[in-house]
Rosetta silent file (secondary structure, phi, psi, omega in degrees, C-alpha in Angstrom):
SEQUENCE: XXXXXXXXXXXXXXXXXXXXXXXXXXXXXXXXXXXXXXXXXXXXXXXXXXXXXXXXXXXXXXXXXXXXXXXXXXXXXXXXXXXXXXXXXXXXXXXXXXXXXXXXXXXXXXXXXXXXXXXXXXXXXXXXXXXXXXXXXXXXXXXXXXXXXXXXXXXXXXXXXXXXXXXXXXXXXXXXXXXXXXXXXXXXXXXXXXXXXXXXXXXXXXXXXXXXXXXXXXXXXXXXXXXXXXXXXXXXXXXXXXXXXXXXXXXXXXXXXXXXXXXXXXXXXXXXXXXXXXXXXXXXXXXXXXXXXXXXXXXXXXXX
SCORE:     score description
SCORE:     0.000 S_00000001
   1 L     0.000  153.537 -171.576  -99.670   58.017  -10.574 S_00000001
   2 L   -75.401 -162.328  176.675 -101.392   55.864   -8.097 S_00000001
   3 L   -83.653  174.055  166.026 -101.287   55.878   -4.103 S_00000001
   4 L   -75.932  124.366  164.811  -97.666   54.662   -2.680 S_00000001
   5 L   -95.946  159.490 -161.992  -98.109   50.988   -1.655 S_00000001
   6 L   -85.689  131.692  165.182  -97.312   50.501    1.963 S_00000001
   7 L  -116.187  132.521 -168.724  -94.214   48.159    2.812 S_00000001
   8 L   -82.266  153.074 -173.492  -94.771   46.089    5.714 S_00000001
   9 L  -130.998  128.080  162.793  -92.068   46.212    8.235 S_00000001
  10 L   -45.852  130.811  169.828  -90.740   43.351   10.524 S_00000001
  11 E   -71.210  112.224 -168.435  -92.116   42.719   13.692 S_00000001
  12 E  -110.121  118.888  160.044  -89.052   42.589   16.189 S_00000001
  13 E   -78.259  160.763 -179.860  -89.373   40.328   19.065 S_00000001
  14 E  -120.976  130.322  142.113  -86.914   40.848   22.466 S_00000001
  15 L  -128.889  120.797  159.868  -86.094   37.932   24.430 S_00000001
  16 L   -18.694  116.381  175.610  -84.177   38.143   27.287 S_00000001
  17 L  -160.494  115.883  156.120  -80.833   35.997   27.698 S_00000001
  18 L    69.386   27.865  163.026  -77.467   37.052   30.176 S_00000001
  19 L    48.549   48.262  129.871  -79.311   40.402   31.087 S_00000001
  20 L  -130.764  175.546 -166.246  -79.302   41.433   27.766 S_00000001
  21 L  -117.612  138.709 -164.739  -82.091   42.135   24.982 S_00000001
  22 L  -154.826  108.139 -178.937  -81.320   40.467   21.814 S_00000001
  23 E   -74.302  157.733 -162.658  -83.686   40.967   19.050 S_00000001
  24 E  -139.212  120.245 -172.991  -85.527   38.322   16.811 S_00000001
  25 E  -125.058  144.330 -164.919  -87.436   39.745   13.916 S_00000001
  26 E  -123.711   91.325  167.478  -90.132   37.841   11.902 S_00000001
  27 L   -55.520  128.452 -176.774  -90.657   39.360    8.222 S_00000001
  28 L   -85.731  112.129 -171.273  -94.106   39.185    7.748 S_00000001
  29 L    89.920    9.771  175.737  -94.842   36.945    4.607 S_00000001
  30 L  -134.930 -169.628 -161.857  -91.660   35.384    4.536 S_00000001
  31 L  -101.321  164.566 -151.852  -89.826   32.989    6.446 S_00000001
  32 L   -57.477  135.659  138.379  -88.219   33.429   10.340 S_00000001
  33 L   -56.345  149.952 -152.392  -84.672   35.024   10.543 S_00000001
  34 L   -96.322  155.961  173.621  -82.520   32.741   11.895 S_00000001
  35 L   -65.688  157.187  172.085  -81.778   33.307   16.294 S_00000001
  36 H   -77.804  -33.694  173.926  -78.406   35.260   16.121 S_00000001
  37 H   -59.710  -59.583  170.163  -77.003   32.536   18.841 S_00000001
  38 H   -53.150  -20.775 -153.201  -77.900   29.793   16.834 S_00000001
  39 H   -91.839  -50.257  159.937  -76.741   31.248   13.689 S_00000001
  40 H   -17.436  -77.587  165.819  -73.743   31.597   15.598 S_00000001
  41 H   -55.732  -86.447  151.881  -73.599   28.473   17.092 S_00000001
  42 H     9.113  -71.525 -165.228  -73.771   26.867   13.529 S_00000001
  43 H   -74.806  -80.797  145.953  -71.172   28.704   12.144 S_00000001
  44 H    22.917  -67.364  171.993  -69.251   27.853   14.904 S_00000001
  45 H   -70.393  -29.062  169.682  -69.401   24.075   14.940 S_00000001
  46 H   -74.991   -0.887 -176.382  -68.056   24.310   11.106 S_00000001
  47 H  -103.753  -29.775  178.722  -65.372   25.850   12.254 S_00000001
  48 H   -59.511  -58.717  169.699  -64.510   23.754   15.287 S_00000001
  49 H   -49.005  -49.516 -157.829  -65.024   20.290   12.644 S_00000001
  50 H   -91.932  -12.425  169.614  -62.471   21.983   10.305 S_00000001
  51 H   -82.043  -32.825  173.718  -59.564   23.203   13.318 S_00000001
  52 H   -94.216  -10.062  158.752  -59.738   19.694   14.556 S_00000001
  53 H   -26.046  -72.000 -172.891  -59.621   18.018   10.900 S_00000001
  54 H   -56.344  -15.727 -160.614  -56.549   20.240   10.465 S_00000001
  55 H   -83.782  -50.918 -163.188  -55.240   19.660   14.349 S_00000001
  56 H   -91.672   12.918  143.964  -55.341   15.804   13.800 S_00000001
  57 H   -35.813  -67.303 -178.508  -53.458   16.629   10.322 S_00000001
  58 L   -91.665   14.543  124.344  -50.823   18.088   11.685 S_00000001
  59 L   -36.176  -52.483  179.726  -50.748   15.628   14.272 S_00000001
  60 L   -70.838   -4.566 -150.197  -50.642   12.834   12.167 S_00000001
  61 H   -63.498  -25.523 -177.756  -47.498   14.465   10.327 S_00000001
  62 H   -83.944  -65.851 -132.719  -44.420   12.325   12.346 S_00000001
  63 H   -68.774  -61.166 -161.940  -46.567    8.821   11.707 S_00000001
  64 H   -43.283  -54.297 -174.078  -47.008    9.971    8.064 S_00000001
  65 H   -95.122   33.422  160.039  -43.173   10.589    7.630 S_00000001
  66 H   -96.218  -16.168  178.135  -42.079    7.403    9.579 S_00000001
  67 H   -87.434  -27.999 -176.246  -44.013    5.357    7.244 S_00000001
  68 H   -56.754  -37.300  176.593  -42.896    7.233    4.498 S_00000001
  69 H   -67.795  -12.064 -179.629  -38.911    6.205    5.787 S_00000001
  70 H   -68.090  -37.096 -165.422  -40.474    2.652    6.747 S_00000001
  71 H   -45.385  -69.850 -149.507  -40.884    2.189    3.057 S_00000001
  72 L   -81.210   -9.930  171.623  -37.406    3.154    2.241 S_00000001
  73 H   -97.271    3.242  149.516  -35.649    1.644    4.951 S_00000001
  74 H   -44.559  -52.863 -142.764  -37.047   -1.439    3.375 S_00000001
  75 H   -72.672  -43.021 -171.825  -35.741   -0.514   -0.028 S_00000001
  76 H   -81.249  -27.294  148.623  -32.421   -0.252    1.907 S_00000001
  77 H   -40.234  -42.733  176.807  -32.523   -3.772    3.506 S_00000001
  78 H   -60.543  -40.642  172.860  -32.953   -4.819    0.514 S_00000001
  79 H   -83.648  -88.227 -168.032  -29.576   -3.410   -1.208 S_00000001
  80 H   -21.154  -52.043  179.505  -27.793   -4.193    2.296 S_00000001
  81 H   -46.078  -52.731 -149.413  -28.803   -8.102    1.697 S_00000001
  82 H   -93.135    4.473  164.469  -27.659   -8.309   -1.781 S_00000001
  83 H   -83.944  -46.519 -171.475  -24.069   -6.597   -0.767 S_00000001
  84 H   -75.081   -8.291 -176.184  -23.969   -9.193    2.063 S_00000001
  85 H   -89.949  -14.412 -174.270  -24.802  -12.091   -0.139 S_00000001
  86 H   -75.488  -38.720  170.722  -22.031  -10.980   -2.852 S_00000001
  87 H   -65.530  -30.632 -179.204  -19.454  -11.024    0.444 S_00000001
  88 H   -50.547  -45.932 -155.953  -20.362  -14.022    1.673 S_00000001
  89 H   -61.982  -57.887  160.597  -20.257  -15.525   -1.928 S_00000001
  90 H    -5.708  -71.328 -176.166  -16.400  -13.732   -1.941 S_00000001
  91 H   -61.585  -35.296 -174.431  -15.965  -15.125    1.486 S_00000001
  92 H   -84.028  -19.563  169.523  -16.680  -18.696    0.406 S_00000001
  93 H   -55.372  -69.134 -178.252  -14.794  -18.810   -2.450 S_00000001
  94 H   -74.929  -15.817  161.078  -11.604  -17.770   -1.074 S_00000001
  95 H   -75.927  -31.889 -167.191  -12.263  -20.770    1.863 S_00000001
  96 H   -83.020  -41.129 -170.028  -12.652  -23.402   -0.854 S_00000001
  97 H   -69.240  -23.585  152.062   -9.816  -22.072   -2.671 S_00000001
  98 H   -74.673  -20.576  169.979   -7.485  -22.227    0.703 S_00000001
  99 H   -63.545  -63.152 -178.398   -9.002  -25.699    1.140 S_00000001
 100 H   -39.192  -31.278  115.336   -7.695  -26.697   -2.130 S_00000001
 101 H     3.244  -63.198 -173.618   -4.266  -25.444   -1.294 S_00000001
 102 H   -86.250  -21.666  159.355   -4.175  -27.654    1.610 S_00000001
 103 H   -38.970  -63.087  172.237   -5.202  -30.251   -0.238 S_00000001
 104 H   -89.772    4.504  137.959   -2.771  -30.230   -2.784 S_00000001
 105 H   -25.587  -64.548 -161.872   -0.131  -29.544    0.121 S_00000001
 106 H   -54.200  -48.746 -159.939   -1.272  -32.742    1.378 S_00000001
 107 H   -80.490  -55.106 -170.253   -0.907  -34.857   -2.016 S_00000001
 108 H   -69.166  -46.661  162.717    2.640  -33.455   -2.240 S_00000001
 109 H   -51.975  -60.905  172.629    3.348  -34.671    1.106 S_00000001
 110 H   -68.018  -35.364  171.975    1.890  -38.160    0.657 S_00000001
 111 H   -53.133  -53.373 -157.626    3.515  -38.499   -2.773 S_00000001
 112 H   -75.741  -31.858 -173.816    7.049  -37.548   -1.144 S_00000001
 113 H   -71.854  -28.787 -172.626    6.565  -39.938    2.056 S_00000001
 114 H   -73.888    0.679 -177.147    5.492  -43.001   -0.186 S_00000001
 115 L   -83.199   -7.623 -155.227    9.284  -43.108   -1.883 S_00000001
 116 L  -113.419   13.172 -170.625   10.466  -43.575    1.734 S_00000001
 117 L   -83.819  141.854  167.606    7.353  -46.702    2.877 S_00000001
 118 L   -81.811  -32.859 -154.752    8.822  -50.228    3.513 S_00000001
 119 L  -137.272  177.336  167.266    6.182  -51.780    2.933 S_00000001
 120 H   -43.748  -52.898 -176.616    2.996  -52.062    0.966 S_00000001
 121 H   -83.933    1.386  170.165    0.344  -51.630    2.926 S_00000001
 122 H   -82.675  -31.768 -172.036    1.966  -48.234    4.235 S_00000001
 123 H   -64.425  -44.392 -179.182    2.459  -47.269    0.631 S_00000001
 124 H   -48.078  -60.978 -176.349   -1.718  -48.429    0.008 S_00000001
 125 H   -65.024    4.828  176.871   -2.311  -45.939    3.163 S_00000001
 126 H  -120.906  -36.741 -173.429   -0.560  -42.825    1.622 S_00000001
 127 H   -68.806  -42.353 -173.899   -2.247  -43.575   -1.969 S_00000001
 128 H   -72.172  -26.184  156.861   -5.795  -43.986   -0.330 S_00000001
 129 H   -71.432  -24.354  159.913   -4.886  -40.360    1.139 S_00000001
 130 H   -42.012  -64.988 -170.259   -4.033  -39.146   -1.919 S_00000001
 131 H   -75.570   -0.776 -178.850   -7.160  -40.250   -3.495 S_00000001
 132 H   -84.076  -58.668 -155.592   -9.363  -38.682   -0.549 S_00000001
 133 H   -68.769  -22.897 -174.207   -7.584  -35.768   -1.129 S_00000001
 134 L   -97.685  -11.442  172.047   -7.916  -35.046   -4.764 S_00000001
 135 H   -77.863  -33.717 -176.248  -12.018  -35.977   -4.509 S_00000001
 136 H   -85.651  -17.005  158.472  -12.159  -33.286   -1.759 S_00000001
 137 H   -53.296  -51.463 -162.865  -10.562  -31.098   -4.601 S_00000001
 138 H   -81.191  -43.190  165.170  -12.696  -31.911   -6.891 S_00000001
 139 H   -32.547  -39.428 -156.320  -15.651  -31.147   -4.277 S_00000001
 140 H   -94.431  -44.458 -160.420  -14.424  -27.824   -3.574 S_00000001
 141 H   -64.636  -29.716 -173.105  -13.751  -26.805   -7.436 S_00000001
 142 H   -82.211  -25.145  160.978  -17.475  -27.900   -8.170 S_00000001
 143 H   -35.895  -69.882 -154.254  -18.566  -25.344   -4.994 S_00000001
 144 H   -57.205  -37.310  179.264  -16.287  -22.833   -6.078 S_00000001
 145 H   -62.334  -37.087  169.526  -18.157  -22.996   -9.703 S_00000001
 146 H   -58.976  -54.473 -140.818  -22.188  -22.988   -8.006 S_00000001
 147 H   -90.180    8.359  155.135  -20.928  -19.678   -5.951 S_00000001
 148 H   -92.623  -36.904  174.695  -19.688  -17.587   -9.473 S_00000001
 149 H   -48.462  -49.090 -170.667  -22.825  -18.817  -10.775 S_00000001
 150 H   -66.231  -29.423 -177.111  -24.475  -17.786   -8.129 S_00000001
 151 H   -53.854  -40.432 -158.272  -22.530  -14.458   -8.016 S_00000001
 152 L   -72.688  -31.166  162.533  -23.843  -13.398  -10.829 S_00000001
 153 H   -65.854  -52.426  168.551  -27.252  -13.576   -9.581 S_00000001
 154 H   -88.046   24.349 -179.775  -26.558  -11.959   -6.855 S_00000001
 155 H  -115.849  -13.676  167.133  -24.522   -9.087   -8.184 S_00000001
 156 H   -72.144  -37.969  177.505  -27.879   -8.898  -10.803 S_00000001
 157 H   -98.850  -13.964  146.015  -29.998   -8.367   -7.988 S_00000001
 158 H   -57.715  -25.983 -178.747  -28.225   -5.716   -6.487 S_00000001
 159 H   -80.501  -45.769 -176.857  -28.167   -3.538   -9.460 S_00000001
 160 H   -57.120  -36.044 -167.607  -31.964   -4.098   -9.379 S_00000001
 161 H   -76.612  -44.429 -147.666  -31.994   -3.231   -5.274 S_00000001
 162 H   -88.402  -14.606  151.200  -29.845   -0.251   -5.616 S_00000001
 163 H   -90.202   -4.920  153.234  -32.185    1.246   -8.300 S_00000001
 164 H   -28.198  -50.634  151.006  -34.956    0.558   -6.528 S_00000001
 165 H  -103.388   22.827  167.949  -33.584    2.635   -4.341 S_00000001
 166 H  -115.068   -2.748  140.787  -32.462    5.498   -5.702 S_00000001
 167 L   -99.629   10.693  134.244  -35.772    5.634   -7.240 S_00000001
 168 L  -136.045   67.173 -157.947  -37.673    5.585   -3.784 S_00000001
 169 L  -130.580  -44.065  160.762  -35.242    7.451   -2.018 S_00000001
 170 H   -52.354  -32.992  166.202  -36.399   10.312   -4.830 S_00000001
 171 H   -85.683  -28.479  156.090  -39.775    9.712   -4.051 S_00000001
 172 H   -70.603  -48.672  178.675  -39.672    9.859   -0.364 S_00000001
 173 H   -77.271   -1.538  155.789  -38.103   12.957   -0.420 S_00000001
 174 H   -68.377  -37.647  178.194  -40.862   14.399   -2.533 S_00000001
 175 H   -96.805   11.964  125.531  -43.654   13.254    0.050 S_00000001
 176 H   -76.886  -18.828  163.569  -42.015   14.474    2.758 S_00000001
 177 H   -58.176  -36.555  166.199  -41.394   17.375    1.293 S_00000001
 178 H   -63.870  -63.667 -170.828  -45.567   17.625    0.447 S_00000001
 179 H   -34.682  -66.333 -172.410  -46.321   16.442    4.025 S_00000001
 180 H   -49.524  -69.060 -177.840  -44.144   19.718    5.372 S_00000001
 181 H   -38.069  -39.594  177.301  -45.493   21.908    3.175 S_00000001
 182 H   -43.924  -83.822 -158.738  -48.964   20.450    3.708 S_00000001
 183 H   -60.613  -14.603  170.006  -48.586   20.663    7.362 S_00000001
 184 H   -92.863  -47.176  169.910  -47.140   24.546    7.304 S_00000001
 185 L   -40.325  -64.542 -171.133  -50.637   25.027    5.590 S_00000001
 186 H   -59.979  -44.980  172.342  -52.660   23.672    7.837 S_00000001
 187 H   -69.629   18.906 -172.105  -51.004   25.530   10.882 S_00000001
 188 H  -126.014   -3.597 -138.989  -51.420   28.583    8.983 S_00000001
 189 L  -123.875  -43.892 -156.395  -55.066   27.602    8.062 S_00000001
 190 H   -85.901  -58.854 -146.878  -55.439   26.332   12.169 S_00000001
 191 H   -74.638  -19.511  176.113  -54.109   30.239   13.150 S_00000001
 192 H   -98.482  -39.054  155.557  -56.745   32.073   10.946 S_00000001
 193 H   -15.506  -73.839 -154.316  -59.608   29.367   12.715 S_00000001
 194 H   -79.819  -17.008  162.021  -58.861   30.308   15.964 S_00000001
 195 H   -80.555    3.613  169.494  -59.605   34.278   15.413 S_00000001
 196 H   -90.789  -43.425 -163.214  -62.695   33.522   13.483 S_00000001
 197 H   -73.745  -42.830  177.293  -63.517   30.575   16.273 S_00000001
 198 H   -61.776  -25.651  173.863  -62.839   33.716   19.369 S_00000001
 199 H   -88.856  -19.774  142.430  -65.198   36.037   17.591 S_00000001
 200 H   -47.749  -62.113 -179.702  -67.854   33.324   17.063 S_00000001
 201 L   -68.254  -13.520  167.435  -67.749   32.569   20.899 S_00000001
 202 L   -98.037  -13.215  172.957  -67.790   35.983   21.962 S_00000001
 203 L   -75.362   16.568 -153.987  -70.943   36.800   20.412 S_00000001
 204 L  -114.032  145.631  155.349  -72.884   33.540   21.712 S_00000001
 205 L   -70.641  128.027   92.130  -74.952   33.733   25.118 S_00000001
 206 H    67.850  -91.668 -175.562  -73.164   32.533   27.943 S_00000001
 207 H   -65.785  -50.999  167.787  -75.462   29.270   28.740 S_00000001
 208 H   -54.389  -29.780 -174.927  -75.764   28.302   24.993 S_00000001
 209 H   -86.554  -17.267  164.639  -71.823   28.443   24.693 S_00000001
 210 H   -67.670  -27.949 -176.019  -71.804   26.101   27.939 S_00000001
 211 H   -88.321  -25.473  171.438  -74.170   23.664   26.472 S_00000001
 212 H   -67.538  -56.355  164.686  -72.377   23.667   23.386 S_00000001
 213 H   -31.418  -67.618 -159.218  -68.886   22.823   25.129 S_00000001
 214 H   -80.625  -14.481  162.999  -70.176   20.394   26.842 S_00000001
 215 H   -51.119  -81.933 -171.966  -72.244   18.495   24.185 S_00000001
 216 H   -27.466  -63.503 -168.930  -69.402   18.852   21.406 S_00000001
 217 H   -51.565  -20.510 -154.933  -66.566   17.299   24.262 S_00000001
 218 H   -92.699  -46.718 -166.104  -69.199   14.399   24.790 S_00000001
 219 H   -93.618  -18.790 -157.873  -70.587   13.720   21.326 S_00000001
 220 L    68.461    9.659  168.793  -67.745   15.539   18.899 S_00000001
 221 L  -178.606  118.427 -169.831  -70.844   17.658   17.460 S_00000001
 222 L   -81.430  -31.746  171.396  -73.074   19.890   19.348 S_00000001
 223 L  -125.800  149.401 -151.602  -75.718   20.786   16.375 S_00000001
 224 E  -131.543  169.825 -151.612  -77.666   18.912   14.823 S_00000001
 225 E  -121.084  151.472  171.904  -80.317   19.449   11.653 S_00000001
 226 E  -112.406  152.631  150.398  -84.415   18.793   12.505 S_00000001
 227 E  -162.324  147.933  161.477  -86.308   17.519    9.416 S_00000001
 228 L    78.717   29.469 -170.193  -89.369   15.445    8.869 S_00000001
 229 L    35.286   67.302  160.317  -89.566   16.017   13.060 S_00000001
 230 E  -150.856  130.090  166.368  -86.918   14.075   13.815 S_00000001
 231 E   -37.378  140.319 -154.872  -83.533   14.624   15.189 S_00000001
 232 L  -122.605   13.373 -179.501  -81.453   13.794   12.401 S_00000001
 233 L   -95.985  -68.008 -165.702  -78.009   13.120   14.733 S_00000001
 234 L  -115.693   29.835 -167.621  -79.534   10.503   16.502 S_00000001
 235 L    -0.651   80.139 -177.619  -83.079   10.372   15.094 S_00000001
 236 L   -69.925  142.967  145.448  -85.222   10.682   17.685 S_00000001
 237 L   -46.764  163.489 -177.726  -89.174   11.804   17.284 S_00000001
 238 L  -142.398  156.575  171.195  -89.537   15.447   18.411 S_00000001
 239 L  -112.144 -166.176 -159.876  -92.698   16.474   19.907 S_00000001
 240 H  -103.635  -17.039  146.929  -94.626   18.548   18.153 S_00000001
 241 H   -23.830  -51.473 -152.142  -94.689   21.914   20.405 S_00000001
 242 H   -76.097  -39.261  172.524  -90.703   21.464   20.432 S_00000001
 243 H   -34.589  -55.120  171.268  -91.354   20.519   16.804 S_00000001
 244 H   -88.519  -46.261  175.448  -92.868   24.155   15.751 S_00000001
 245 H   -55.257  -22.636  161.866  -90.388   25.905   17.873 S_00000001
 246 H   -62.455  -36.842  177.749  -87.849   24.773   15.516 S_00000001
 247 H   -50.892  -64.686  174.336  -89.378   25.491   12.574 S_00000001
 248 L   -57.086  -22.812  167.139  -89.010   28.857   13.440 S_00000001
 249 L    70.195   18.957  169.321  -85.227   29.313   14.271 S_00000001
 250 L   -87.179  -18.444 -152.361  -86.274   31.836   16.921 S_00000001
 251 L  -151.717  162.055 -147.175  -85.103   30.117   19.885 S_00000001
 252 L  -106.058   51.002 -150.122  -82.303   27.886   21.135 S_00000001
 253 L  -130.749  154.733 -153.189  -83.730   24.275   21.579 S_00000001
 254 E   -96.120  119.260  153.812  -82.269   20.846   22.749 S_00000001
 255 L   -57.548  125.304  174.778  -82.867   17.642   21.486 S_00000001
 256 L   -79.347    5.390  173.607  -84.101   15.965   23.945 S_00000001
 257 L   -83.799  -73.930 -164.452  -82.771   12.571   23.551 S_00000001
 258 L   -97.411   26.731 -148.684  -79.104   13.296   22.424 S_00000001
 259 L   -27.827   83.204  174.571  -79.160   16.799   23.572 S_00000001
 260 L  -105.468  110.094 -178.204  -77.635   18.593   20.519 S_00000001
 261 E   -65.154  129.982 -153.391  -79.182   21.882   19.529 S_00000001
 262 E   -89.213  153.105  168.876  -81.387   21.661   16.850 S_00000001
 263 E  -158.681  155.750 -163.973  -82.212   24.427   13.672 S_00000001
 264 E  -113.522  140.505  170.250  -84.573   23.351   10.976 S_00000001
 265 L  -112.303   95.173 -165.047  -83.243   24.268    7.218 S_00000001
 266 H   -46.590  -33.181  177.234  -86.757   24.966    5.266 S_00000001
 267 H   -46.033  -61.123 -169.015  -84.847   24.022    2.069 S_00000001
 268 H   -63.869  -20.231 -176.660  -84.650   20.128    2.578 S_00000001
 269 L   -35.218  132.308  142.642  -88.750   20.488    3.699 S_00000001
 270 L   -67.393  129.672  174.956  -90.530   18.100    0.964 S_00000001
 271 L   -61.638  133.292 -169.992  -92.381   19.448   -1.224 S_00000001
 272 L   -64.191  150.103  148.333  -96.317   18.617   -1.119 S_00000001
 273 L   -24.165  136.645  165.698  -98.048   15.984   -3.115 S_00000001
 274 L   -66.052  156.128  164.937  -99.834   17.172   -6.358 S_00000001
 275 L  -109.200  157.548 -154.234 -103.401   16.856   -5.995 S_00000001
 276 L   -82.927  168.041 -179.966 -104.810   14.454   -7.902 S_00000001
 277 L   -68.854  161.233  170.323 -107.364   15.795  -10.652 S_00000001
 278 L   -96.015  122.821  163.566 -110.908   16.016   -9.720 S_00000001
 279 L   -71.458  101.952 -171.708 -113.736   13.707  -11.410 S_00000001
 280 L   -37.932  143.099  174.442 -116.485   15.241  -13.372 S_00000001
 281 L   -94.000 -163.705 -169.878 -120.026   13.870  -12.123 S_00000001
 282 H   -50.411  -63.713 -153.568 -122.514   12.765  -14.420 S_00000001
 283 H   -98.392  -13.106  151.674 -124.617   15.959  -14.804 S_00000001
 284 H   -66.121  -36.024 -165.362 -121.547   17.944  -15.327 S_00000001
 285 H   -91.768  -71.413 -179.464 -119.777   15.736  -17.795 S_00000001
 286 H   -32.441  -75.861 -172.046 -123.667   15.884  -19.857 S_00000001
 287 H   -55.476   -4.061  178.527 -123.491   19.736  -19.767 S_00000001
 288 H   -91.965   -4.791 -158.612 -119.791   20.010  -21.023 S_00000001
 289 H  -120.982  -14.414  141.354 -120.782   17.850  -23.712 S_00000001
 290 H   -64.226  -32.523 -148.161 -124.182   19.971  -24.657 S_00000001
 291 H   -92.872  -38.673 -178.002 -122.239   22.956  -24.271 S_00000001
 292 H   -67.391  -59.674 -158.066 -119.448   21.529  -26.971 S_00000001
 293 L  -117.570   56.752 -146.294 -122.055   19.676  -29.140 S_00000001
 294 L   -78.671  114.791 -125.151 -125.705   21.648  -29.548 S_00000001
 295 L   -77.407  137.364  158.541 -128.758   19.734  -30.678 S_00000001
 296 L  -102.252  147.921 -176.478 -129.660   21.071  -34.237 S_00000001
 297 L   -81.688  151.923 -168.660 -133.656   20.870  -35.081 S_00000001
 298 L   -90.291  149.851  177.079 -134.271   18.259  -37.656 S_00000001
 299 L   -36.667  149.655  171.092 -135.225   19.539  -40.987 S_00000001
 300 L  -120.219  161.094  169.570 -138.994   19.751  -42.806 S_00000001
 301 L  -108.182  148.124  140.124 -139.912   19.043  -46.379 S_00000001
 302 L   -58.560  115.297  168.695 -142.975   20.809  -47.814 S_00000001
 303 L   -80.181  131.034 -169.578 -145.456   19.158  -49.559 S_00000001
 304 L   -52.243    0.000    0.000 -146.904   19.946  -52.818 S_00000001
C-alpha cells in the first residue's frame, strides 16, 4: 500500500461581532460556507414572507365570508321579489274583482231608478251610466285576465329563484365551511412560524437583526440575491470590492442603494463561453497532411 494522502482541513476565520467570536471557515478547493448570520438571516426572511402570507389569510377570512353571504343574500332577493310579485298579482286581482262588484251594484241601481224617471232625458242619463259601467267591467275582466297570465310567470320564476337558492345556500355553506377550516390551518401553521421565527432571531447578531427590522418594515423584504453584480431587488451596479465580498458569503453586506443585505447563490453564476476552436496555420496544416499522406518514390524500369 502506498503513503496515506493528506486531507486538507478548513481554514477557520474569527470575526468579531457583539463581543463574541463567530467562526467562518473557507474549505480549501471548494466554495465559501455561507456567514452563519446571513444564513440565518435568509432563512429568516422565508419565514417572515410565509407568517405574513398566512397573517393576511386569516385576516382576510370575515371579507371572504361576507362575500360569500353577499352572493346568497342576492339569491334571496331574488326569491323575496318573485313572492312579492305573486302578492301583488293576488292583491290586484281581488281590487278588480271588488271593482266589478261595485260596478254591477251600480247597474242594478240605475236599472231600478230608471222604472221610476219622468222623463226621457233622465231615463238617457241612467242608461249612459249603465253603459259606463259595464265598459269599466269589461276593463277590469280584461286586467283581471293579463294578471293570471302573468301569474303564471311569476309563480314560474319563483320555482326557478327558490332553487337557485337552495342550491347556493348548499354551496355557501361548503365555502365557509373550507374558509374555517382553511383559516384553523393557517393559525396552526402561523403558531409553529413563530417558534421557528424566535430561534432564527436569537441566533442572529444584534446589529444585523436591527438592520433587518428596519429594512423589512420599510421595504417588506430585507434580503436580496447579488448576480451578474447587480442588486437584483432594485438592480443597482455593485462595486466591485463590495462585489467580491459577496461572492464569498463571509460577511454581512448592504446594498448600497436600497440597503437590503445581499448573498450571492454561485448556482445561477453563468456558465463561461466555449472557446472557439483554434485555426491551423499554413505550415501546420502542410505537416498534418505529410504526416497523413507520405510521398512514395516514383518507380524505375530497367533497360535491356
Amino acid at each position: 500500500m502506498g503513503p496515506p494522502q493528506s486531507v486538507e482541513k478548513p481554514i477557520l476565520r474569527f470575526k468579531c461581532r457583539g463581543g463574541r467570536r463567530i467562526p467562518h471557515a473557507r474549505i480549501i478547493g471548494s466554495r465559501p460556507l455561507m456567514n452563519p448570520d446571513l444564513e440565518r438571516l435568509i432563512e429568516l426572511e422565508k419565514v417572515d414572507r410565509e407568517g405574513l402570507r398566512l397573517a393576511e389569510e386569516v385576516a382576510a377570512l370575515p371579507k371572504r365570508i361576507a362575500s360569500i353571504e353577499e352572493k346568497l343574500a342576492e339569491h334571496k332577493a331574488a326569491v323575496e321579489k318573485a313572492k312579492a310579485g305573486i302578492k301583488g298579482n293576488e292583491a290586484g286581482r281581488r281590487q278588480l274583482e271588488a271593482d266589478i262588484k261595485g260596478f254591477h251594484e251600480k247597474i242594478a241601481k240605475y236599472r231600478s231608478q230608471s222604472s221610476s224617471v219622468k222623463t226621457n232625458d233622465e231615463y238617457r242619463a241612467l242608461m249612459h251610466e249603465v253603459e259606463f259601467a259595464e265598459k269599466q267591467i269589461s276593463v277590469c275582466e280584461d286586467k283581471i285576465l293579463e294578471l293570471m297570465i302573468g301569474l303564471e310567470t311569476e309563480e314560474k320564476a319563483l320555482k326557478i329563484a327558490e332553487t337557485e337558492l337552495k342550491a347556493e345556500s348548499a354551496d355557501v355553506e361548503k365555502e365557509k365551511k373550507e374558509a374555517h377550516v382553511r383559516t384553523a390551518e393557517d393559525e396552526k401553521l402561523l403558531g409553529g412560524l413563530k417558534g421557528k421565527r424566535e430561534q432564527l432571531r436569537s441566533g442572529v447578531n444584534d446589529s444585523a437583526l436591527q438592520h433587518y427590522d428596519r429594512v423589512m418594515r420599510q421595504r417588506k423584504s430585507a434580503i436580496a440575491e447579488a448576480r451578474d453584480q447587480k442588486c437584483l431587488a432594485c438592480f443597482v451596479m455593485l462595486r466591485p470590492q463590495n462585489w467580491q465580498e459577496i461572492r464569498t458569503n463571509e460577511q454581512i453586506v448592504m446594498c448600497s442603494s436600497c440597503g437590503r443585505i445581499l448573498y450571492y447563490d454561485p448556482a445561477h453564476e453563468a456558465a463561461p463561453p466555449p472557446e472557439p476552436p483554434k485555426k491551423k496555420t499554413r505550415t501546420r496544416a502542410a505537416a498534418s497532411e505529410a504526416a497523413v499522406e507520405p510521398e512514395t518514390a516514383p518507380e524505375t524500369t530497367s533497360t535491356p
